[in-house]
C-alpha positions, 0 to 999 in steps of 0.5 A, spaced: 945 452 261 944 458 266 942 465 266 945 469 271 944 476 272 951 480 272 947 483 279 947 476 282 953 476 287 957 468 286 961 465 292 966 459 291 966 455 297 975 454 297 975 447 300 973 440 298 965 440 300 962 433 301 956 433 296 953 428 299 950 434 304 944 437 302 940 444 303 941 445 311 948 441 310 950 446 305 947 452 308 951 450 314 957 450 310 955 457 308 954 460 315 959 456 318 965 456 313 964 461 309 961 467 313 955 469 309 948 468 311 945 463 306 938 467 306 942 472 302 940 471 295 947 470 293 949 464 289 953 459 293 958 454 289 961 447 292 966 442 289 968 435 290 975 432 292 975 430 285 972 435 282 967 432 277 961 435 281 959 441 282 953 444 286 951 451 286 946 453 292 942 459 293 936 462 296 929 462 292 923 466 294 920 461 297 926 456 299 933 453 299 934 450 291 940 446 289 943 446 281 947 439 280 953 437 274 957 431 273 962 430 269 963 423 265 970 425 263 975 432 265 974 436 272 971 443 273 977 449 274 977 451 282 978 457 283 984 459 289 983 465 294 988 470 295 990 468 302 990 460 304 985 462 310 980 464 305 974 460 305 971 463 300 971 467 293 967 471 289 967 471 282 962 473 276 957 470 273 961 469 267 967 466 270 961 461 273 959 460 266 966 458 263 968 454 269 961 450 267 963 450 260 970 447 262 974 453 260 980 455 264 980 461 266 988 463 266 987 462 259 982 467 258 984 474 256 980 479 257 980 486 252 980 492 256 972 495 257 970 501 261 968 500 268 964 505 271 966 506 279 962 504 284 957 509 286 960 511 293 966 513 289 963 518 284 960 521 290 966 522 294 969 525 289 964 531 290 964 535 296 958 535 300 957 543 298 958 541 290 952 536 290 947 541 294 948 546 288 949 540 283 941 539 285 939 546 286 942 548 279 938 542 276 931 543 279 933 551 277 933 549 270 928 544 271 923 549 273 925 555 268 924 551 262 917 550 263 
């Protein structure tokens, strides 16, 4: 099993790959294809036509690493973009984990759990002026509890 930081971004390639390919095969794919440096540290995910193999391509510290399944029997889900022209989409490391375990995802239901906002969004919400006194007023308590 694989363990993947939540951190990590993952990307399906949409379209049927040729796992044939290898390193620079599958890089190519990723640069070309999919518009996305290869080099990134992300996680790159490709199927074949049929579906019973997948491999996943990332950037190590130190160069490129392949992960590789076969399936004896059944098929891995495919995850379909919004949009046909879309060569890519992003999903979590929990969606991966349920697409490697032959888990389909449309069955998956989800209960409701808090999201924070991503960290531009909650700056956004404060003015500019706000913030500066937001830090003057906590350094101010800072200074006067000692």
């Amino acid at each position: 099993m694989l363990t993947i930081s939540p951190a990590v971004k993952i990307f399906l390639y949409a379209d049927v790959a040729d796992l044939r390919r290898g390193y620079d095969g599958l890089a190519s794919i990723v640069e070309n294809s999919m518009e996305e440096n290869p080099l990134s540290g992300y996680i790159y995910i490709f199927l074949n036509r049929r579906r019973n193999r997948i491999k996943l391509l990332y950037w190590a510290v130190d160069g490129y690493a392949i992960w590789m399944k076969r399936l004896e029997r059944g098929s891995f889900e495919l995850v379909h973009p919004e949009s046909p022209e879309t060569k890519r989409v992003e999903i979590t490391a929990s969606q991966l984990a349920l697409i490697l375990e032959g888990i389909e995802l449309s069955s998956v239901r989800r209960r409701k759990r808090y999201q924070r906002p991503p960290a531009a969004a909650r700056r956004a919400d404060i003015p500019e002026t706000d913030r500066f006194r937001e830090s003057r007023r906590g350094r101010a308590a800072e200074t006067s509890g000692k």
